[in-house]
C-alpha positions in Angstrom: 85.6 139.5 30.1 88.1 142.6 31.3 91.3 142.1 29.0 94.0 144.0 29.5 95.7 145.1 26.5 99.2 146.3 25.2 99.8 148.4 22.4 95.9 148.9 22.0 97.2 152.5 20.8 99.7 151.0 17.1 98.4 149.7 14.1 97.0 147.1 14.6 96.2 147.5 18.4 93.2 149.5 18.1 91.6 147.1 15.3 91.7 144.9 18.4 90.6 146.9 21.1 87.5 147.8 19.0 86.8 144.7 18.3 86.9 143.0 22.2 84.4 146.2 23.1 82.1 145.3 19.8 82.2 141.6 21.1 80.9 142.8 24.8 84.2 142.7 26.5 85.8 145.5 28.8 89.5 146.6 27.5 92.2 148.5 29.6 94.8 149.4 27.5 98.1 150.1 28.4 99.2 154.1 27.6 102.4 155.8 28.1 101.8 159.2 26.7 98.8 161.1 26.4 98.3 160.5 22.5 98.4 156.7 23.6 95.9 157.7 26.1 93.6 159.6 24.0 93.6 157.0 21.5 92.6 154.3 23.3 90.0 156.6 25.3 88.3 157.1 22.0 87.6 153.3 21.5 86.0 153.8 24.9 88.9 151.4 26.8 90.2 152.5 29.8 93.6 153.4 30.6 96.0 152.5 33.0 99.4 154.8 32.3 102.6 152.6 31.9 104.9 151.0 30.1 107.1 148.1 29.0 110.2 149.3 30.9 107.7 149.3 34.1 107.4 145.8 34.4 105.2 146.8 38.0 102.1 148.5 35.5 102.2 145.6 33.5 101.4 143.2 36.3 99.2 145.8 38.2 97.4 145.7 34.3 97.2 141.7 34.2 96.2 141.1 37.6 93.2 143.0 37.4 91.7 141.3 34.1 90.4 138.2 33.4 92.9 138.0 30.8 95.7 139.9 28.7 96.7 140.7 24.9 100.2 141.5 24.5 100.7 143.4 21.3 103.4 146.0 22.2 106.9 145.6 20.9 108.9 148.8 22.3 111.7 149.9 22.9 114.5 151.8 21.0 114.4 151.0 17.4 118.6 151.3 17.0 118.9 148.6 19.6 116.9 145.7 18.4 118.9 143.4 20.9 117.9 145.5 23.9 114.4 145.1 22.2 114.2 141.6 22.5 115.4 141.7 26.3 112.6 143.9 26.9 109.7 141.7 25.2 110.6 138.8 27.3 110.7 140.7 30.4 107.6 141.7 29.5 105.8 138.5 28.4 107.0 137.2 32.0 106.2 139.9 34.2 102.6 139.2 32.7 102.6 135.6 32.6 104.2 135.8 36.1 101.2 138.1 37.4 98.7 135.2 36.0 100.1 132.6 37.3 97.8 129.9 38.4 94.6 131.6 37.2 93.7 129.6 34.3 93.3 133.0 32.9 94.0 133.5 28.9 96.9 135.2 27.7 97.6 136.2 23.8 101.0 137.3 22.9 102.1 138.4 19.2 104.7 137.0 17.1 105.3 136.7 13.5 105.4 133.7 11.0 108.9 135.1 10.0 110.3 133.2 13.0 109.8 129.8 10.5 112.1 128.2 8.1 112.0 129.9 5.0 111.7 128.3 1.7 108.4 126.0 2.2 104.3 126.5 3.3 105.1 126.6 6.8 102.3 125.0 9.4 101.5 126.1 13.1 103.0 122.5 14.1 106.2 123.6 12.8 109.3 124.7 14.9 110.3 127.9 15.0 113.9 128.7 13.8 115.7 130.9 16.1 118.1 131.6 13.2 115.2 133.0 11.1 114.7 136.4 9.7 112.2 136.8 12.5 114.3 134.6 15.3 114.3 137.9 17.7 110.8 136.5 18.5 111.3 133.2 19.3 112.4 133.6 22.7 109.3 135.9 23.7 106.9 132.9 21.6 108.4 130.1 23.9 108.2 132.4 27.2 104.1 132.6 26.8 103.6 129.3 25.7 106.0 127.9 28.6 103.1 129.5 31.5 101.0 126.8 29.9 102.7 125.3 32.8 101.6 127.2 35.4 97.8 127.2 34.8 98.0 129.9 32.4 95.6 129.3 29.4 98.7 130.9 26.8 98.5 131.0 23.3 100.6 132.7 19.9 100.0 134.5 17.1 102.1 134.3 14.6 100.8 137.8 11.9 102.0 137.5 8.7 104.7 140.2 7.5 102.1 142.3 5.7 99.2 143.1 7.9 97.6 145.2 5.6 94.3 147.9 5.8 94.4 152.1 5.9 97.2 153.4 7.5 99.7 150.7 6.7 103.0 151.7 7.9 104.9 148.8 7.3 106.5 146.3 4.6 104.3 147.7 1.4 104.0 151.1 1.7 108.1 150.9 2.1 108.2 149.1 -1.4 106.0 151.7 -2.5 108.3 154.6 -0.9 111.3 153.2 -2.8 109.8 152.8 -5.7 108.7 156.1 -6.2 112.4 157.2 -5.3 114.0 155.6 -7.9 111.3 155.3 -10.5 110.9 151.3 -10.8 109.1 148.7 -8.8 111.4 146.1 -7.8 111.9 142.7 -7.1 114.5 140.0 -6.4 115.7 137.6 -8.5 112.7 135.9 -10.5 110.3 137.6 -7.8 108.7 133.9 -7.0 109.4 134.4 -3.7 106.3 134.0 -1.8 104.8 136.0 1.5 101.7 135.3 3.3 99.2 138.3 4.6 96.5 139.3 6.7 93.6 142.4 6.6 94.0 144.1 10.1 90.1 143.3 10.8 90.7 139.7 10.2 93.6 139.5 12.6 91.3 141.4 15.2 89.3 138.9 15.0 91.8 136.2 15.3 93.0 138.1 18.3 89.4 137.6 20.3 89.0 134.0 19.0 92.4 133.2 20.7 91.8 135.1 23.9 88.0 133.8 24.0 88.7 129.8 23.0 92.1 128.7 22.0 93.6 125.8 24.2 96.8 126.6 26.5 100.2 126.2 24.2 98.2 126.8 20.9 100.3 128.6 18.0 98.2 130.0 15.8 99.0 131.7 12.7 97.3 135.3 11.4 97.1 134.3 7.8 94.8 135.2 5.4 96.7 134.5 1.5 98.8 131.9 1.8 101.4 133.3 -1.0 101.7 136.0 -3.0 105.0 136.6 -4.8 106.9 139.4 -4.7 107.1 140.1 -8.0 102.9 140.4 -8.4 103.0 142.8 -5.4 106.1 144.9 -7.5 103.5 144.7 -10.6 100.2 145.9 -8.3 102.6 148.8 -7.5 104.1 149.6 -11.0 100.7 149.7 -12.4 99.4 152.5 -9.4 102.8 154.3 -10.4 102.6 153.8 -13.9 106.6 152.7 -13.7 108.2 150.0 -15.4 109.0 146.9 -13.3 112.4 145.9 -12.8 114.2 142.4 -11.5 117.2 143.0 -9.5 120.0 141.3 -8.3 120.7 141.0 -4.6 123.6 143.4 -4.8 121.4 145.9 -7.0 118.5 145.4 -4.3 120.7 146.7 -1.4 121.5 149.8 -3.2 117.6 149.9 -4.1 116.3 149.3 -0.8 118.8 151.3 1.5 118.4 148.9 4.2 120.2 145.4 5.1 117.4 143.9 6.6 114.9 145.0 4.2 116.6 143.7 1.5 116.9 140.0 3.0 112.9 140.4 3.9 112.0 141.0 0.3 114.3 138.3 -0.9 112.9 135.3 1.4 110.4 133.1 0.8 107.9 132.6 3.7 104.7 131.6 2.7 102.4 129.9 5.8 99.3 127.9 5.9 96.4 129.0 8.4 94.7 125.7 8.1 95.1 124.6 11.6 94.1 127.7 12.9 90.9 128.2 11.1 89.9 124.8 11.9 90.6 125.1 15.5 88.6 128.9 16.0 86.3 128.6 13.6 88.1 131.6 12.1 87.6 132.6 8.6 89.2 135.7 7.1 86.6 137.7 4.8 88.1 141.1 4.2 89.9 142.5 1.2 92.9 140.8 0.4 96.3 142.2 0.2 96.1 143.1 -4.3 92.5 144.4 -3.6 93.4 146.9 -0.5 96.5 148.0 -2.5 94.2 148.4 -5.6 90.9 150.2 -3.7 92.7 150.9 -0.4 94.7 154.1 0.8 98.6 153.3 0.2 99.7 155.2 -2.9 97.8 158.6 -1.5 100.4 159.2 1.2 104.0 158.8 2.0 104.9 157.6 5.2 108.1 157.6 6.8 109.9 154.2 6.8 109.8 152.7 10.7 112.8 150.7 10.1 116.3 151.5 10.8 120.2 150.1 10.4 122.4 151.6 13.2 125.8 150.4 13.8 125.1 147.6 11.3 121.7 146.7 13.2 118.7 145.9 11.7 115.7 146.7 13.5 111.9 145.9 12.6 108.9 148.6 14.1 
């Protein structure tokens, strides 16, 4: 299969890309600056030079492939609004361009678009007034070009998709920790997230675009839940810090960021039940304790890819 493929060039893009072209498949990937390029080049995909803005390189891109992964989520990070606007221009200029093919088409969400405060299942709504609600109109977009012969499907990731490199939710607990010299959580720390090793979600990623049915939601889970308060103990014990409960009001101050602070604060745990039993799709890499225990996170710093502008929260 040729599968066309957007932002093959992130984090967790190239796990994906490599991972198609292990599995026999042919990957064009989506580039809009020579790093990009270079990148995906070195996974041997080809590259077709574009962007989301240019919604004609995204059609050109899925109307030459047999079928399309939609990873990308660009635009600028101060304007998470505008960000949404372009996702779902995106997901239907590509959906558009497949239109009566039967062809497959995977798009990425996130399973903070569910209710928070139970095990939440792919059969579940998603809440548009949900930490992750920005997603929900990109999630019903693709699955709505089920309707038009177009063999679309979901993936929800979990919040931490974890593995070398992570730029994301833990290395930004770690960051803050080792600013202000404890590991924090919220409250009583029960709080529960799911996660996901980047390899596994690959994998999830080619099950999906190789087999799942049109309008299946799937969820990229791997743990189930894992409270916040044993991920704050993993990384006092790496830091050798004390580990410190705080209140919501001290966790603002702690965290620096609106958005962050309600993320480490909810309780999102999600079942993948569904999912494995659909694909055939196990996990079976490190989990989430044993890459922060064995993996690369407390040897670097990273900068944070979130940012509050004019009272805006914005995810990377």
């Amino acid at each position: 299969m040729h599968v066309f493929v957007t932002g093959g060039s992130g984090l967790t893009g190239p796990a994906i890309v490599a991972e198609l072209i292990a599995a026999g498949h042919e990957v064009t990937g989506l580039a809009r600056s020579d790093k990009a390029a270079a990148r995906l080049r070195g996974l041997n995909a080809t590259v077709l030079r574009g962007s989301l803005e240019n919604l004609e390189s995204l059609q050109e891109g899925a109307r030459n492939a047999d079928g399309v992964v939609h990873m990308a989520f660009g635009g600028n990070r101060s304007d998470p609004d505008a960000r949404r606007s372009l996702d779902l221009a995106a997901i239907n200029a590509l959906g558009q361009a497949l239109a009566g093919s039967g062809k497959p088409f995977v798009s990425t969400s996130g399973v903070l678009v569910m209710r928070a405060g139970a095990v939440s299942s792919e059969h579940d709504e998603a809440d548009p007034q949900s930490l992750g609600g920005f997603r929900v109109a990109g999630e019903q977009a693709c699955l709505a070009f089920a309707d038009q012969t177009v063999r679309s499907s979901v993936v929800r990731l979990a919040p931490s998709v974890h593995g070398p490199g992570d730029y994301g939710f833990i290395p930004f607990l770690i960051t803050a920790a080792r600013r202000t010299g404890i590991s924090a959580y919220i409250g009583d720390g029960a709080n529960r997230w799911p996660a996901i090793h980047r390899m596994d979600a690959a994998t999830l990623f080619r099950l999906a675009l190789e087999k799942a049915p049109a309008r299946s939601v799937l969820h990229g889970v791997g743990e189930t839940a894992i409270t916040l308060e044993t991920i704050a103990h993993q990384i006092a014990k790496k830091l050798c810090i004390p580990t410190v409960s705080l209140t919501l009001e001290q966790a603002a101050s702690h965290f620096e960021h609106p958005f962050l602070t309600k993320a480490f604060a909810s309780d999102v745990p999600a079942s993948s039940f569904y999912t494995r039993k659909l694909l055939g799709w196990t996990p079976t890499h490190a989990t989430l304790l044993e890459d922060m225990e064995n993996g690369d996170y407390f040897s670097s710093q990273p900068e944070s890819p979130f940012v509050v502008v004019a009272g805006k929260e914005s995810l990377p």
